[in-house]
C-alpha positions as a Python dict, from the first residue, in 0.01 Angstrom:
ca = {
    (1, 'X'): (0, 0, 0),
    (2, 'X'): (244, -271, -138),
    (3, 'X'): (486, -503, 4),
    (4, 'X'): (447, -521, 409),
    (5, 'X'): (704, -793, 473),
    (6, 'X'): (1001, -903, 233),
    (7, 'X'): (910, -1153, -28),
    (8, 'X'): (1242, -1328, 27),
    (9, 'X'): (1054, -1464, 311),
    (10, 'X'): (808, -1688, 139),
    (11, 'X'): (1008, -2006, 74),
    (12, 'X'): (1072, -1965, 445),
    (13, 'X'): (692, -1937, 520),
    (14, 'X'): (597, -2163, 284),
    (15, 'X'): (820, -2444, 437),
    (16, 'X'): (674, -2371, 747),
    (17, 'X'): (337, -2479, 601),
    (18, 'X'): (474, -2794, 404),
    (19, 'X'): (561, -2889, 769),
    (20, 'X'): (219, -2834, 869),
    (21, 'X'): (119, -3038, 547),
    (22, 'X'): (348, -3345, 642),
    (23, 'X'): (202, -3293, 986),
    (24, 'X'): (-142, -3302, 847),
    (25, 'X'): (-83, -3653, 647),
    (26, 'X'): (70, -3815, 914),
    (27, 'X'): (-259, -3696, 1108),
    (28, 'X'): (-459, -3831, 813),
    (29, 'X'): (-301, -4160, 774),
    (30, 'X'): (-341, -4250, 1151),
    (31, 'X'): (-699, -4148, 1141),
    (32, 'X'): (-789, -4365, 828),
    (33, 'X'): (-687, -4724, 784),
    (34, 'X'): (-491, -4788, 482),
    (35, 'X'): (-795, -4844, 245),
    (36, 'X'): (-971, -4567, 310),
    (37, 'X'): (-651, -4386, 229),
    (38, 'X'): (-636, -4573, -80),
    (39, 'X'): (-978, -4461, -146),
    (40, 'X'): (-917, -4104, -75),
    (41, 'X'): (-653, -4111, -312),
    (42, 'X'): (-809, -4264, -568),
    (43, 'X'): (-1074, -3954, -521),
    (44, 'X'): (-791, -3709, -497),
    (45, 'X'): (-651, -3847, -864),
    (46, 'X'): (-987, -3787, -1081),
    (47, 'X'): (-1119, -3489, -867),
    (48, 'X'): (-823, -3259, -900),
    (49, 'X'): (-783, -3390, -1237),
    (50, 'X'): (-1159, -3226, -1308),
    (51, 'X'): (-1065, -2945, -1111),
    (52, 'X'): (-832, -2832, -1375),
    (53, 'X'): (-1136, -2774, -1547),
    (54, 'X'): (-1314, -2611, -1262),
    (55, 'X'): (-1064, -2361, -1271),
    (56, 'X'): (-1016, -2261, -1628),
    (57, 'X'): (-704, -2185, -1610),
    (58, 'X'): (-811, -1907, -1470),
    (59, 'X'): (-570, -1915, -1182),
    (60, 'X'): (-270, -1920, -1362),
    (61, 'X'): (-395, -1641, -1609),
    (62, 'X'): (-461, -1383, -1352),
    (63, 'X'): (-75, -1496, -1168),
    (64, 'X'): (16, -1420, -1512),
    (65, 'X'): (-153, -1072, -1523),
    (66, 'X'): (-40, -999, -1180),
    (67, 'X'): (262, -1026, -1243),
    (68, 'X'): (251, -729, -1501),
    (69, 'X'): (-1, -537, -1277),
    (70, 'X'): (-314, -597, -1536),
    (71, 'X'): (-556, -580, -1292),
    (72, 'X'): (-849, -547, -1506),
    (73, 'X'): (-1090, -798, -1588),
    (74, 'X'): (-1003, -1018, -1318),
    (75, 'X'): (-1344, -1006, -1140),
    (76, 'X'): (-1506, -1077, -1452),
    (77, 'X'): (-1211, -1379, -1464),
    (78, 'X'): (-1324, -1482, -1071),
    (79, 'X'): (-1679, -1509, -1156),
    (80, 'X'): (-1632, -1687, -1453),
    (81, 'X'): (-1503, -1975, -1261),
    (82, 'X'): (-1744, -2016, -969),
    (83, 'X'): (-1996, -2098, -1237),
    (84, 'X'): (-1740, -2344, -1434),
    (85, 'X'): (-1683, -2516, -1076),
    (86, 'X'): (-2063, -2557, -1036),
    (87, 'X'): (-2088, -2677, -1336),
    (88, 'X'): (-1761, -2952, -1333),
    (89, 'X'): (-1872, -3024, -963),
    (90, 'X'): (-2229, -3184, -1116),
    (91, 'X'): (-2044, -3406, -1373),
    (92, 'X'): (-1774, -3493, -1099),
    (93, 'X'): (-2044, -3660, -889),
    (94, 'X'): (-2260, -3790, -1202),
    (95, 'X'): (-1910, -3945, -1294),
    (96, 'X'): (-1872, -4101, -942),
    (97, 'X'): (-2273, -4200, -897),
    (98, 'X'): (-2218, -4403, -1235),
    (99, 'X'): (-1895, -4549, -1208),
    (100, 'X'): (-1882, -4633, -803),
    (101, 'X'): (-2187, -4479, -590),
    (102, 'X'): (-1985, -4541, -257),
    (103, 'X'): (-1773, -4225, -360),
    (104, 'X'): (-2064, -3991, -456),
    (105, 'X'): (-2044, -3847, -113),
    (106, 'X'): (-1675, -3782, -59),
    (107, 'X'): (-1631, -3676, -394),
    (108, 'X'): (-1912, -3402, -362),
    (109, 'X'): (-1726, -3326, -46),
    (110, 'X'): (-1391, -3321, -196),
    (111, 'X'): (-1532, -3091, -489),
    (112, 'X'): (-1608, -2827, -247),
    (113, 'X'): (-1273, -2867, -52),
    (114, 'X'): (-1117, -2806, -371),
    (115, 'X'): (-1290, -2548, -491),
    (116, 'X'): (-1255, -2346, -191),
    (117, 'X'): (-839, -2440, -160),
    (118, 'X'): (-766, -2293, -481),
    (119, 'X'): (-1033, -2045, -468),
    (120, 'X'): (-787, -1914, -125),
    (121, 'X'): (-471, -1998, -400),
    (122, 'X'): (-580, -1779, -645),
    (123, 'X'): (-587, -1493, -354),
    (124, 'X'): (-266, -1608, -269),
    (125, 'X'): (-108, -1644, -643),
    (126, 'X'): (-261, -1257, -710),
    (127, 'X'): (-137, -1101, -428),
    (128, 'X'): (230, -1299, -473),
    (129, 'X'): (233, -1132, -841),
    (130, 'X'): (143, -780, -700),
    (131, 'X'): (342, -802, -467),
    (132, 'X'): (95, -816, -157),
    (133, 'X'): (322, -1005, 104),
    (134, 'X'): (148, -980, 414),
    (135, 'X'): (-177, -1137, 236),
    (136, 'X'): (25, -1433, 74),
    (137, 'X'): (194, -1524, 379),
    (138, 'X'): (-174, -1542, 581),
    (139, 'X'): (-303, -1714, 255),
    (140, 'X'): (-18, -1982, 245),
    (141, 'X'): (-52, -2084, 663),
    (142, 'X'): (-395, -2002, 739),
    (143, 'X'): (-554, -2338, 562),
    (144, 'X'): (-249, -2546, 686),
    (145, 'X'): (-286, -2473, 1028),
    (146, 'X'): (-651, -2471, 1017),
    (147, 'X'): (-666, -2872, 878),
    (148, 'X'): (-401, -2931, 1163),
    (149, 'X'): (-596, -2827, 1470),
    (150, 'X'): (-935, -3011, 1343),
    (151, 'X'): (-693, -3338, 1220),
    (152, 'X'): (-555, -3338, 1588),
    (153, 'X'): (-930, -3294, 1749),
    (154, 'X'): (-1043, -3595, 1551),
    (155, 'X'): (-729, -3778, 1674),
    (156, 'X'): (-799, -3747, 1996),
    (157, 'X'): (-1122, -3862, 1985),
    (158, 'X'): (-1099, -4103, 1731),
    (159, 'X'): (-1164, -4415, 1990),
    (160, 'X'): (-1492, -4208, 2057),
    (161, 'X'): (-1603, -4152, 1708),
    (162, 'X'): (-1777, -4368, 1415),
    (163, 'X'): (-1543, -4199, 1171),
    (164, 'X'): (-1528, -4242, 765),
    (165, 'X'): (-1361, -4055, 514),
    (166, 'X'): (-1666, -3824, 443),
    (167, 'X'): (-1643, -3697, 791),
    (168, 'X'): (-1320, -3643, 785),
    (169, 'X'): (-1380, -3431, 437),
    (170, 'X'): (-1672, -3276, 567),
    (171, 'X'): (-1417, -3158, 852),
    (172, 'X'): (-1179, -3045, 606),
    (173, 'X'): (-1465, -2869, 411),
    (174, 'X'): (-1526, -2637, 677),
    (175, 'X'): (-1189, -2534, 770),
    (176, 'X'): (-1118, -2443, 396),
    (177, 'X'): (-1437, -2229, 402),
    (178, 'X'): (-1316, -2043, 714),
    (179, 'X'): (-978, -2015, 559),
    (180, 'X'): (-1096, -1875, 223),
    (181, 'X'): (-1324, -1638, 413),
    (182, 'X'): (-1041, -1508, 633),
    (183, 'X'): (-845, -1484, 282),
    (184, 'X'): (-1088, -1287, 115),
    (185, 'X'): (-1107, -1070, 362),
    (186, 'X'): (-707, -989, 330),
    (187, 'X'): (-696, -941, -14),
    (188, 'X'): (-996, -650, 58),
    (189, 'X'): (-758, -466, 188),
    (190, 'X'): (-497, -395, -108),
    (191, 'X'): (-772, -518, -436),
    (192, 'X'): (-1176, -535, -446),
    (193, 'X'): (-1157, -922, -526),
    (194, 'X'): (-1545, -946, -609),
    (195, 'X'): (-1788, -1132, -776),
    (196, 'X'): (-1982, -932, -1031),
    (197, 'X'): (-2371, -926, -1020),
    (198, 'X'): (-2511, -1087, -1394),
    (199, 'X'): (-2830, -1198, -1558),
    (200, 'X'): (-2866, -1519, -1654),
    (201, 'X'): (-2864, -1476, -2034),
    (202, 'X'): (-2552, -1318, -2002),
    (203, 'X'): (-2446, -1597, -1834),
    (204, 'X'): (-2285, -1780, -2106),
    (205, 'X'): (-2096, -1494, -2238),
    (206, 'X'): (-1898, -1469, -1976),
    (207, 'X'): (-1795, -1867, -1930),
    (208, 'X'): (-1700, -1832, -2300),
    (209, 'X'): (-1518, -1489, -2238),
    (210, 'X'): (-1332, -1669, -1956),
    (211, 'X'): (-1253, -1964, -2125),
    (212, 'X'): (-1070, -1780, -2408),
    (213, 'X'): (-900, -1604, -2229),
    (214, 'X'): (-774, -1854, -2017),
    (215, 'X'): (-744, -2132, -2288),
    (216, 'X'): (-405, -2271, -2297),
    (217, 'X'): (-380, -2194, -1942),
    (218, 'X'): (-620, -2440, -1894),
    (219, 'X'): (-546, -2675, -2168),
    (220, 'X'): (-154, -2677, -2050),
    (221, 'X'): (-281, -2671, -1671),
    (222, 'X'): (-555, -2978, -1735),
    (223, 'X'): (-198, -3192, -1902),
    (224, 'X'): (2, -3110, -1616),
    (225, 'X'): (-210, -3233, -1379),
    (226, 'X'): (-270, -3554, -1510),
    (227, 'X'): (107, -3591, -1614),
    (228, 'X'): (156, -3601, -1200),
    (229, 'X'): (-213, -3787, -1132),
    (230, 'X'): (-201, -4049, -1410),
    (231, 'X'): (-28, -4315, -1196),
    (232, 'X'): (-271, -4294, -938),
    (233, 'X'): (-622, -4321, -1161),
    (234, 'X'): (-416, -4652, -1327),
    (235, 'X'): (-283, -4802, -1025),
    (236, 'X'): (-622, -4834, -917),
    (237, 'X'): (-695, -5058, -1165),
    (238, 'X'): (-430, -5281, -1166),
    (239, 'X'): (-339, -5326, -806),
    (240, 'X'): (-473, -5371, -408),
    (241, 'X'): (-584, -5070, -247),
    (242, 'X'): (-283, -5122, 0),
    (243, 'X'): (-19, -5116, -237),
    (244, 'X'): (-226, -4779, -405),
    (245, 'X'): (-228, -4638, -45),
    (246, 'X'): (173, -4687, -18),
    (247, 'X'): (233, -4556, -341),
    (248, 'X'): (6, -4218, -298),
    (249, 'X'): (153, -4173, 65),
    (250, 'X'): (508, -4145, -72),
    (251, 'X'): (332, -3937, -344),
    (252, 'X'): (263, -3693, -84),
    (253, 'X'): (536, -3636, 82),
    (254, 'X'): (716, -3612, -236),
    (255, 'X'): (504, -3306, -325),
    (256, 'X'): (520, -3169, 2),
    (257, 'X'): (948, -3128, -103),
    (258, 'X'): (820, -3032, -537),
    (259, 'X'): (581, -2760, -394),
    (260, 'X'): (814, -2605, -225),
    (261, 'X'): (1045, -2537, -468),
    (262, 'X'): (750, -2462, -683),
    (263, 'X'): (706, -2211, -419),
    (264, 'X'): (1013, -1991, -453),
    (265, 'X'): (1005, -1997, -794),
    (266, 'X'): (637, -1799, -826),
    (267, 'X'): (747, -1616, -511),
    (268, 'X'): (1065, -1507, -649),
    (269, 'X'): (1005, -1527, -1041),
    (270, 'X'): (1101, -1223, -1170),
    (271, 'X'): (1441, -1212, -989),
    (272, 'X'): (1489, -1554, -1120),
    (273, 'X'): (1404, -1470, -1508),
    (274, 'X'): (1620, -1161, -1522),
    (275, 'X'): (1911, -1361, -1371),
    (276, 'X'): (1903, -1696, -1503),
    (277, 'X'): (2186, -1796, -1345),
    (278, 'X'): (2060, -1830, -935),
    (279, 'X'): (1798, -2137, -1075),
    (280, 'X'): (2110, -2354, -1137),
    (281, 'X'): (2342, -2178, -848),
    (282, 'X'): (2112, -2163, -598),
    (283, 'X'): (1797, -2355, -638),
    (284, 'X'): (1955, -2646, -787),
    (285, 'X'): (2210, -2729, -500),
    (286, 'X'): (1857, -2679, -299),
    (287, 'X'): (1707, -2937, -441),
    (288, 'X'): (1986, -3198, -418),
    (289, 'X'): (2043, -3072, -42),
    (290, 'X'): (1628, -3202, -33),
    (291, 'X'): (1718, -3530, -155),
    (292, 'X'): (2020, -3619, 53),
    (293, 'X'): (1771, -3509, 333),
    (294, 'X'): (1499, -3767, 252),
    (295, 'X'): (1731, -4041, 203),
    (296, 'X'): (1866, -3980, 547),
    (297, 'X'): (1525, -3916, 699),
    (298, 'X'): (1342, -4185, 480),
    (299, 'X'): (1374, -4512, 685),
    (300, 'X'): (1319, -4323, 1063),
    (301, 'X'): (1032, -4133, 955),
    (302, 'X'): (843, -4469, 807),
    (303, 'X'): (937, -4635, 1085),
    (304, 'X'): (847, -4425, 1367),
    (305, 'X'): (580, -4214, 1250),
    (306, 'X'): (392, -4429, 1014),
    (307, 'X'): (180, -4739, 1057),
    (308, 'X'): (389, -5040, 955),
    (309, 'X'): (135, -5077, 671),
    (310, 'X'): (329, -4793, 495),
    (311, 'X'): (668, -4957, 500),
    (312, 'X'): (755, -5004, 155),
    (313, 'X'): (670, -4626, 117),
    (314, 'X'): (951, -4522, 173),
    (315, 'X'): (1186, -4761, -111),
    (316, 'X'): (901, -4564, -320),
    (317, 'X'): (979, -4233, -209),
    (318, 'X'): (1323, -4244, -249),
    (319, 'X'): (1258, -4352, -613),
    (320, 'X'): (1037, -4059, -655),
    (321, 'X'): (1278, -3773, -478),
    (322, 'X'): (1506, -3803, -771),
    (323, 'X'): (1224, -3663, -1004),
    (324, 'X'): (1253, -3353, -766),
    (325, 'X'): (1569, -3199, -1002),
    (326, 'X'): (1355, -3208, -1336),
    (327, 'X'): (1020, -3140, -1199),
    (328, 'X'): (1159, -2804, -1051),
    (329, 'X'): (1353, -2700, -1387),
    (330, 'X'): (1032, -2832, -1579),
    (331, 'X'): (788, -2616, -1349),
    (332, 'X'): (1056, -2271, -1417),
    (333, 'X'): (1045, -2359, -1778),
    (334, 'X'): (662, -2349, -1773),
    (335, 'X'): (646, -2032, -1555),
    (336, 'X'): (904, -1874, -1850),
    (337, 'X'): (710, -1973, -2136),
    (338, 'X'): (379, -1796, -1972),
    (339, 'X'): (539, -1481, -1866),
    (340, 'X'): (648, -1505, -2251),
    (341, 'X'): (313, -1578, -2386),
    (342, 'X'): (370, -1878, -2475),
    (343, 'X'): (152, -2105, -2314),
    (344, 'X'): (25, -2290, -2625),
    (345, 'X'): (419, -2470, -2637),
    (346, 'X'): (378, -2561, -2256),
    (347, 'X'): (7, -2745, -2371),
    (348, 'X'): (204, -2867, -2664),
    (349, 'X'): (526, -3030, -2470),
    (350, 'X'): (330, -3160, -2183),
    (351, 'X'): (2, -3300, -2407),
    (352, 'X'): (276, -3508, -2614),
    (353, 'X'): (457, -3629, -2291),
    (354, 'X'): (136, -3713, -2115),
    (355, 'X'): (22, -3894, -2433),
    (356, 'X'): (351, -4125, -2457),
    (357, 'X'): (335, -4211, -2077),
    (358, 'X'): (-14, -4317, -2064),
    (359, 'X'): (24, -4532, -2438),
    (360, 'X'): (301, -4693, -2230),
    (361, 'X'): (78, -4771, -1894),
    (362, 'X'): (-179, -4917, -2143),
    (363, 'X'): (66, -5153, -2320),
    (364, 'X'): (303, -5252, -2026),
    (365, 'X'): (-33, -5299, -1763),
    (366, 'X'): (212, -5312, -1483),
    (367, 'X'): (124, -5350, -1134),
    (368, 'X'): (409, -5248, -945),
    (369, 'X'): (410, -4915, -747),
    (370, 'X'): (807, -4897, -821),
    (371, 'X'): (731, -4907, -1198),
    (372, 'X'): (516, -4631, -1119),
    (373, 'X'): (763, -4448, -940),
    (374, 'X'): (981, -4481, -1183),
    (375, 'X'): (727, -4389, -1457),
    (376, 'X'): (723, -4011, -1267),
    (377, 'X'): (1111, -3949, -1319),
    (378, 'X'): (1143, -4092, -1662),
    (379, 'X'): (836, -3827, -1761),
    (380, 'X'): (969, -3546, -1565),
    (381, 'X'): (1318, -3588, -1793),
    (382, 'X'): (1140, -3649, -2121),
    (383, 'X'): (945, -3344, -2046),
    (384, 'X'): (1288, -3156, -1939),
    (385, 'X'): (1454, -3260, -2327),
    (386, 'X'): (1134, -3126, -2489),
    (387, 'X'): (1168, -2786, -2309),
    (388, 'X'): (1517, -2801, -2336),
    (389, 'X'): (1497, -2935, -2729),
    (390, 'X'): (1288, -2667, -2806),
    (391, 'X'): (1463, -2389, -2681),
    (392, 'X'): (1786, -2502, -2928),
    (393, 'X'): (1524, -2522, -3228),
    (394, 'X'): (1371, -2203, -3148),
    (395, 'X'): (1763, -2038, -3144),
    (396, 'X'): (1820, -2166, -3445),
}
């Protein structure tokens, strides 16, 4: 029992949901007034950050193994990280009852949302590598539309509701449960995705066993993530929480467009590694197609859809789409070097191009969210010359 649908179809599907998603942050943003958005953002930054860690890099490793049908040792792998995620969950809210108390709550709640998202990824990232179509397609829509129907029900009620952003999570929170419980029941179907019964002395042994395995995954995973969150967790500290809310909106929707594209290329690696060519005839012309788009789009879609407090979201967004060419070669290169086993150069690369763009946040100590924006495409290409400047060293 393999392939039920055509995995050509999953960029299609998988715009369908980044639909959803832009549907779902317009929801959010008319819900929540611009600080609170600002605030949830600010969460967003350090939480998925720590989440990194939550997962191991366990996610990525079994993709990895997937893709070569190693199926063994992956239910060791998946209970491995429910116990990291405890465990990162308890410093995430020690971190957040220390530093600000008012964001305990949502960032407990958050934790869990996240948790249970890439808990219903990693179903969808295993079946994608073997080759399980029906259960990625349900596993890429099902949250989506899920967060959309409870988003509009708290819209249209919102005159008649006390709301906050921890209701709103706690919300989101139970639609990611249901979605991860209709996932895991897919996956059931094709592979017996379980967690395996252990003592508790044994406990650490398989954390550690986890963890190297998963290592670089995680290490190269934990600089990637902050390479893209960095500018959030500083702009925090350095300017109002409307200008942060601006900045993170157009941050969104810019990822909506990058995870896309990150979507065909996990959906449709293989084809794209054995011929090399369609990522620079076909994807390429894609992603410059996306760009034209939002600068077309850009000005009606801030101005009709999105509270006027937003405006200058999209001169930020339209900096950021340009970073939408690298990011996407960057993100194949990284895919390549793991399928290669060699995911200690993508923790290499990315560590040194993470380290240079925060040493430059700390000296400049800008405030303004187009230096930020900016910031994200001059990374992006410095982190395109180092995969690109390695590959001509390692020829020669």
């Amino acid at each position: 029992m393999k392939k039920t649908l055509n995995n050509k179809a999953i960029p299609f599907v998988e715009l369908f949901a980044k639909v959803i998603s832009f549907a779902n942050i317009l929801l959010f943003t008319s819900i929540l007034p611009i600080k609170e958005y600002a605030n949830y953002s600010y969460i967003i930054a350090i939480v998925l950050w720590a989440s990194v860690l939550m997962d191991g890099g366990i996610n990525s490793l079994i993709y990895n193994k997937s893709l070569k049908n190693e199926k063994e040792g992956i239910n060791e792998l998946y209970t491995g990280r429910l116990f990291l995620s405890i465990g990162v969950t308890v410093v995430i809210v020690l971190f957040f009852y220390f530093k600000n108390p008012k964001f305990v709550i949502p960032a407990l709640l958050f934790s869990f949302i996240t948790y249970f998202t890439s808990t219903s990824s990693l179903v969808k990232m295993l079946s994608r590598g073997l080759g399980y179509t029906k259960v990625d397609v349900i596993a890429i829509v099902v949250e989506p539309i899920f967060r959309l129907i409870v988003l509009l029900i708290i819209y249209l009620f919102k005159d008649q509701l006390d709301l906050n952003l921890s209701m709103v999570l706690f919300w989101y929170l139970l639609s990611g449960i249901l979605a991860f419980i209709i996932n895991k029941k897919q996956i059931r179907i094709y592979f017996e995705l379980n967690l395996i019964a252990i003592k508790s002395n044994q406990l650490y042994s398989l954390i550690v066993s986890s963890l190297q395995k998963s290592k670089y995954y995680l290490l190269y995973y934990l600089m990637f993530i902050g390479l893209a969150r960095i500018d959030v967790i500083y702009l925090e500290t350095v300017t109002s929480k409307e200008n942060l809310g601006t900045y993170s909106l157009a941050f969104q929707l810019y990822q909506v467009a990058q995870l896309f594209f990150f979507a065909i290329i996990t959906s449709q690696f293989l084809k794209l590694y054995n011929t090399k060519n369609t990522i620079l005839k076909v994807i390429m012309p894609l992603t410059v197609l996306a760009i034209l788009v939002t600068y077309l789009l850009s000005p009606y879609i801030f101005k009709y859809l999105f509270n006027q407090d937003y405006n200058d979201g999209q001169f930020v967004l339209n900096i950021l789409i340009l970073a939408l060419i690298p990011s996407v070669l960057n993100y194949y290169f990284i895919a390549k070097n793991n399928y290669e086993n060699m995911v200690k150069i993508n923790f290499v690369l990315i560590l040194l191009v993470f380290a240079l763009k925060a040493m430059v946040y700390f000296i400049v100590d800008a405030s303004s969210i187009f230096f930020y924006a900016f910031g994200v495409i001059i990374s992006e290409l410095v982190l395109l010359l180092s995969f690109i400047g390695y590959k001509q060293i390692k020829k020669h």
